[in-house]
N, C-alpha and C positions, 0 to 999 in steps of 0.2 A: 638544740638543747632546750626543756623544758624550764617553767620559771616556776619552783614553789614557794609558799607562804607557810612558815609554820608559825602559828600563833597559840602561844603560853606564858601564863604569868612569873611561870618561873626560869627565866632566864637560861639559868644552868641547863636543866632539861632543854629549853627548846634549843639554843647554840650545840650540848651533842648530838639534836637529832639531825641539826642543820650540818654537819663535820659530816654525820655518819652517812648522810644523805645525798652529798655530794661526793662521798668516795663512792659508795655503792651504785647509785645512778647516774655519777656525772651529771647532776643537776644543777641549775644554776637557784640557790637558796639564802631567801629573806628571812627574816625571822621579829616579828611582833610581840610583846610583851604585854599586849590587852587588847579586846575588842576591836576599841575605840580605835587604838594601831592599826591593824589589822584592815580595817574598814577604809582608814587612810591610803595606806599601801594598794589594798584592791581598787580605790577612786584614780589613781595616776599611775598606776605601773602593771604592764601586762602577764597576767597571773596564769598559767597553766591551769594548780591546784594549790587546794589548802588543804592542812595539815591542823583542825581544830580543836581545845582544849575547850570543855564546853564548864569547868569550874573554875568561874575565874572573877575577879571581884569587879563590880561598874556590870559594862558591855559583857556579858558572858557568852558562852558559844551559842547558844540559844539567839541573843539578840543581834550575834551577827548573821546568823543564819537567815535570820526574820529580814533585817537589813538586805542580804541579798536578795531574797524572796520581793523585796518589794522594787529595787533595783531592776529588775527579770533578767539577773547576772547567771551565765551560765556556766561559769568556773564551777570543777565538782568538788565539792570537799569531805574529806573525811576528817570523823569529829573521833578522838581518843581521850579516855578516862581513866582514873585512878583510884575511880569509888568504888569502881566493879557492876556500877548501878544499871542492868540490865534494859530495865524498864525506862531510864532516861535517854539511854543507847536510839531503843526503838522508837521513842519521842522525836529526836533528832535525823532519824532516818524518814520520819511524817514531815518533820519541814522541811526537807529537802539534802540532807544530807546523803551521800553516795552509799556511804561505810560507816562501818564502827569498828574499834579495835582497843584494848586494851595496853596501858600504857608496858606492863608488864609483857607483853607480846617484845619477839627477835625484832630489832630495827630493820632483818631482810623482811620481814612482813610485809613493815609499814613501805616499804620499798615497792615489792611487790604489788600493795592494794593502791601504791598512786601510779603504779603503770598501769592496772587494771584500769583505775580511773582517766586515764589519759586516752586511751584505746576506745573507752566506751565514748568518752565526746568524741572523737574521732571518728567512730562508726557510725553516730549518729550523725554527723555531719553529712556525712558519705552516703547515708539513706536518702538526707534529705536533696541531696545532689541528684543520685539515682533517680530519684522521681521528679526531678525536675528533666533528668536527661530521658524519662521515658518519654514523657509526653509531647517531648522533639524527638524522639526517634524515627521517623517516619523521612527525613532528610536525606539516611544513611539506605534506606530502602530500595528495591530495586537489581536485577539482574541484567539491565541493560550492558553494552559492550565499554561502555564507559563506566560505568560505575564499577564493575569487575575489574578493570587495571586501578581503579583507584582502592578499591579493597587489596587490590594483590600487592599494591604500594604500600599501602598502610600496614601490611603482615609484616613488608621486609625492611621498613622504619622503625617499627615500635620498638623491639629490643634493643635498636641502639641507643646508646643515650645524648648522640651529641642534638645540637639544635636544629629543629624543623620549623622552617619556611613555610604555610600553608597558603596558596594564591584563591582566589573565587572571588566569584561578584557576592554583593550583597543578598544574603536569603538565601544562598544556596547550599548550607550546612558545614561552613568550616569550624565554629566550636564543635558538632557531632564528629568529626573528623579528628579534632585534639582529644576529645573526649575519649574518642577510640584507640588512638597512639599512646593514651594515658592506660587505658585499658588493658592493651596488649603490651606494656613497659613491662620495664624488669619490677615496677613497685606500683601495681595498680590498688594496690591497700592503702595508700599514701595518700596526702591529700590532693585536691585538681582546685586548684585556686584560679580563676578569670579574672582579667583586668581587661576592661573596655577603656585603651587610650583616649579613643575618643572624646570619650568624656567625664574625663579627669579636667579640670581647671589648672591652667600652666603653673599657677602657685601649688598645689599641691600635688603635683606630678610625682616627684621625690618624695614624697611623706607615703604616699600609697606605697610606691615600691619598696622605698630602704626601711620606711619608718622614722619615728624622730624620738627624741628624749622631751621630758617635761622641758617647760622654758624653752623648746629650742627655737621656738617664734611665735609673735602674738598669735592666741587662740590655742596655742598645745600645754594644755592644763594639764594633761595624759601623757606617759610613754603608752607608744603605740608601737607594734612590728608590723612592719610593712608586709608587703606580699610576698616577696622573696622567703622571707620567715614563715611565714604563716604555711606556706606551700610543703615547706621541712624537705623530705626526701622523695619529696613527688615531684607534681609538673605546675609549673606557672607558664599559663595560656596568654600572651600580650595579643590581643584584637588588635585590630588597625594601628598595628604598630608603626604607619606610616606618618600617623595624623603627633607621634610624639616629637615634643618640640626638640629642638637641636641640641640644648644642654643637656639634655635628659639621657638625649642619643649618647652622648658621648661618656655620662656615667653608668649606662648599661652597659657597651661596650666593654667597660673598664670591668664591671662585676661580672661579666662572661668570660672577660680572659683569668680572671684574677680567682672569680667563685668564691667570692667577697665583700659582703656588704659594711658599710658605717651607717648609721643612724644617724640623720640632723641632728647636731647639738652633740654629737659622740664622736668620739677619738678612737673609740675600739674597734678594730674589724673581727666579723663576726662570718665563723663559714654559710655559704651555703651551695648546697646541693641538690635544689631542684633544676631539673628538665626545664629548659626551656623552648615553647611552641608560642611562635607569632606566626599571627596572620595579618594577612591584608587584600584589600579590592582595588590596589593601588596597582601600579606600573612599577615598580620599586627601582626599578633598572634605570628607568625615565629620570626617577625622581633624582638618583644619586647625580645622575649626570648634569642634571639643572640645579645642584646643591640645594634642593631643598629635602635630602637626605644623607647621611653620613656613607661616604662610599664604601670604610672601613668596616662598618658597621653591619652594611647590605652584606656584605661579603660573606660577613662572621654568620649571621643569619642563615644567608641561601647553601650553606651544606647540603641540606637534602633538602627539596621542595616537593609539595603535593599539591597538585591542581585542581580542584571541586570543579566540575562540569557544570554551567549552567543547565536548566531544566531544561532547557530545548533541543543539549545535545544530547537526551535521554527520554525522549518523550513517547518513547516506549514505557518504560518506569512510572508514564500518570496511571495507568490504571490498579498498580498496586498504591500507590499512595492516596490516592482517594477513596480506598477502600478502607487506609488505616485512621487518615485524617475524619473520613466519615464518621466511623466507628467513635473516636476520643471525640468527634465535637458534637454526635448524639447524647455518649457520653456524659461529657462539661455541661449539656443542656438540660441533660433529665429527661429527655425525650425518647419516645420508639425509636426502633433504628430504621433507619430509611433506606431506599434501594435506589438506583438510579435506572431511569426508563432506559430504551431504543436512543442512539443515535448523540446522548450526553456526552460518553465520553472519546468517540473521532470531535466531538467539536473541542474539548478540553486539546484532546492531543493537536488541533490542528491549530493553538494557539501560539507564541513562542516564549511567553512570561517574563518579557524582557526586565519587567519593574521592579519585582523582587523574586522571582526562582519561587522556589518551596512555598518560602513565606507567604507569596501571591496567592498562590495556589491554596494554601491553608484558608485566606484570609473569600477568598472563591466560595469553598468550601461551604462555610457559616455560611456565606451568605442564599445559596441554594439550599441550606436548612431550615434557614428562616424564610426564604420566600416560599417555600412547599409547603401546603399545609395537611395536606395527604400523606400515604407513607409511602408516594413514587416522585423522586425528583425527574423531572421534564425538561425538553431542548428550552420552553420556555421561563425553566426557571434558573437558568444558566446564565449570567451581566449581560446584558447585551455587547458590549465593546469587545469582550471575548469571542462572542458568536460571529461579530462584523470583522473582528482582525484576523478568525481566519481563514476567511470566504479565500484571498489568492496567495496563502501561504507558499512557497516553493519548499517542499522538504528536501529535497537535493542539495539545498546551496545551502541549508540553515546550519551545516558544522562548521564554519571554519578552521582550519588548522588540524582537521581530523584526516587520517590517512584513509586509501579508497574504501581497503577492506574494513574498516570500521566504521563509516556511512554505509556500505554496503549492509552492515549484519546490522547496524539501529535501522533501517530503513527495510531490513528485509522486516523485521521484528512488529516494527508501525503497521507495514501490509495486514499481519499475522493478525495483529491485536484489532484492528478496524475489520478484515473479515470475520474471524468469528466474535465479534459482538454486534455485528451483523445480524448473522444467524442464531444470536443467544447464548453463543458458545456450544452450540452442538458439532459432532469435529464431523460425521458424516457429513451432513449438510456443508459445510464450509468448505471441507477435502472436496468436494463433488463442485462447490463453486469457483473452484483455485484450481481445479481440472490436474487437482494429484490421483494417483495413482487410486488410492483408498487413503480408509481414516488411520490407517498403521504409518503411513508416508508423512500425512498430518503430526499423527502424536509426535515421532524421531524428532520432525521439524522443532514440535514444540518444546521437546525437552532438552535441545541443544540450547535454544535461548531462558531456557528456566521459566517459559511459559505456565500456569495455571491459572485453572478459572479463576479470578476475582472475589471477593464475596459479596461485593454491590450487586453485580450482575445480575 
């Protein structure tokens, strides 16, 4: 449920805009009788949209506008009139108003322009999500034989809506992973709200998620909606939901069975309807059983779980991500794009990136950007620790818990990717060194694993 402000000096007017506006919208609506209100209201109570009278005596719409402007409040607001005055409309729409509309206008209008309004903060948020979720996209990458059952997991998760589990080590792309459950939901228009457990402070743990009311404890000068709100009819992503302390545990539980939150300081329960997707790098099973986790709770959680492969059980999959990682941190740098010599990346794949997965890898990346100063990265400009860890790699034994035939196709795959970057990636040459048949035996091979050249190479 959305929260609007409507502010007018005249009373009457704004209480039936506020009647009409919660029959028509089911909105939840305040109503300000000046500026200077108005400004009040927006300082402690969390505001969707305003609903602005820009003639009004003291604070007029104008000076709340400017107010917000100075604020860098991103509430939108639409400013309506009764002078007809065109030219003040467009004035108002220069400092930052959303809309304009005519007091004389159907109240579905004004209906109408603040869901318009709500939609577009919405969408912007979503942009600005998108492009934070592009430039980690490179996690999700890859046709290795692991990363394929975890997409084919991800396709037959996302339209349900109950709760997913996401398991992986550190770095190895479990937000890209909720990102993409989010994506492929019944409401990926909706918003993706992240909470990193981790590092929330055990006092505010509960304020994050439920939210609080003004006064509900030193320091909440503000209503605030927590993340469950904030999320509406989309997905709230819990990270290391394992690191959340025990009280906290047992008032999640209660809002999953219940789909129910109260606000600190609040008596009222409030629905809510977002998706819930935690993850964790934890043992969760372990945890329950040495109570340093809710047993009830694991339980409620592990409905459906998805497993992120660390990098080394896909180290087939480095030579496309260093091709994408390259690209975005020549990119980020302003620099030519660079290519990677002979013999870079068997040493990359013959690593196992135990420290952080992807991450590591990204973090790799730079830095053979910045140590090249030509436009060919070299064996030598590869960390050394990575060069030396993987002189007596075993790629045999590095899956645990993967079944034969799936060691078997990543490891046929590894052979594939260190031969022909061998020879450059010329399939004759390489077919003739693999003593296949011809380069037609090659290609099959290659297009069973969703092999293509790279564009480092």
């Amino acid at each position: 449920m959305s929260t609007i402000l409507v502010c007018d000096d005249n009373i009457a007017v704004a209480e039936q805009y506020a009647y009409d506006l919660r029959r028509l919208g089911h909105h939840d609506v305040q109503v300000a009788g000046s500026g200077a209100a108005a400004l009040d209201v927006l300082s402690r109570d969390a505001i969707d949209c305003v609903v602005l009278d820009l003639e009004m005596p003291g604070v007029d719409g104008f000076g709340v506008l400017q107010a917000l402007q100075d604020r860098g409040s991103p509430v939108p607001v639409i400013v309506y009139t009764g002078t007809g005055s065109y030219d003040r409309c467009v004035e108002a729409i220069r400092r930052g108003a959303l809309a304009f509309i005519d007091k004389e206008e159907p109240v579905e209008r004004v209906a109408h322009e603040i869901e318009m309004a709500i939609e577009r903060r919405r969408m912007r948020d979503e942009i600005a999500m998108l492009r934070r979720y592009a430039d980690d996209e490179s996690a999700l990458l890859g046709a290795s034989p692991a990363m394929r059952a975890l997409k084919d997991a991800i396709v037959r998760v996302a339209p349900i809506p109950s709760t997913v589990l996401i398991a992986g080590e550190s770095g190895s792309g479990k937000e890209l992973v909720a990102r993409d459950v989010h994506r492929l939901g019944a409401n990926p228009r909706e918003p993706f709200v992240a909470v990193n457990c981790a590092a929330l402070p055990d006092q505010l743990v509960e304020s994050e998620l439920f939210g609080h009311e003004r006064g509900a404890f030193s320091g909440a000068v503000v209503q605030r909606k927590g993340a469950f709100e904030s999320a509406g009819r989309g997905t709230l992503f819990l990270d290391e939901i394992g690191d959340l302390p025990l009280p906290a545990q047992a008032k999640l539980l209660r809002v999953l069975e219940e789909r129910a939150i109260v606000r600190l300081g609040s008596s009222r329960a409030l629905p809510v309807p977002a998706r819930v997707i935690a993850a964790t790098n934890r043992d969760l099973a372990a945890d329950a059983e040495a109570g340093r986790f809710r047993k009830d709770l694991y339980f409620r959680l592990n409905t459906h779980v998805l497993r992120v492969p660390p990098l080394r059980d896909r180290l087939s999959d480095v030579p496309e991500l260093v091709g994408r990682l390259l690209e975005s941190t020549c990119g980020r740098f302003r620099c030519r794009r660079k290519r990677l010599g002979p013999a870079v990346i068997p040493l990359l794949m013959a690593y196992d990136w135990h420290q952080n997965n992807v991450r590591e890898l990204r973090n790799v990346v730079e830095r053979m950007v910045i140590a090249s100063d030509g436009d060919t990265i070299g064996p030598e400009h590869v960390p050394l620790e990575i060069r030396e860890a993987g002189v007596s790699r075993d790629t045999a034994g590095a899956m645990p818990g993967r079944s034969f035939l799936e060691r078997k196709a990543e490891a046929e795959r590894q052979i594939l990717i260190a031969a022909l970057d061998q020879h450059d990636w010329h399939v004759t040459k390489t077919a003739q060194d693999l003593e296949l048949a011809d380069h037609a035996s090659l290609l099959k091979i290659m297009r069973r694993h969703g092999l293509t050249r790279p564009s480092t190479a």
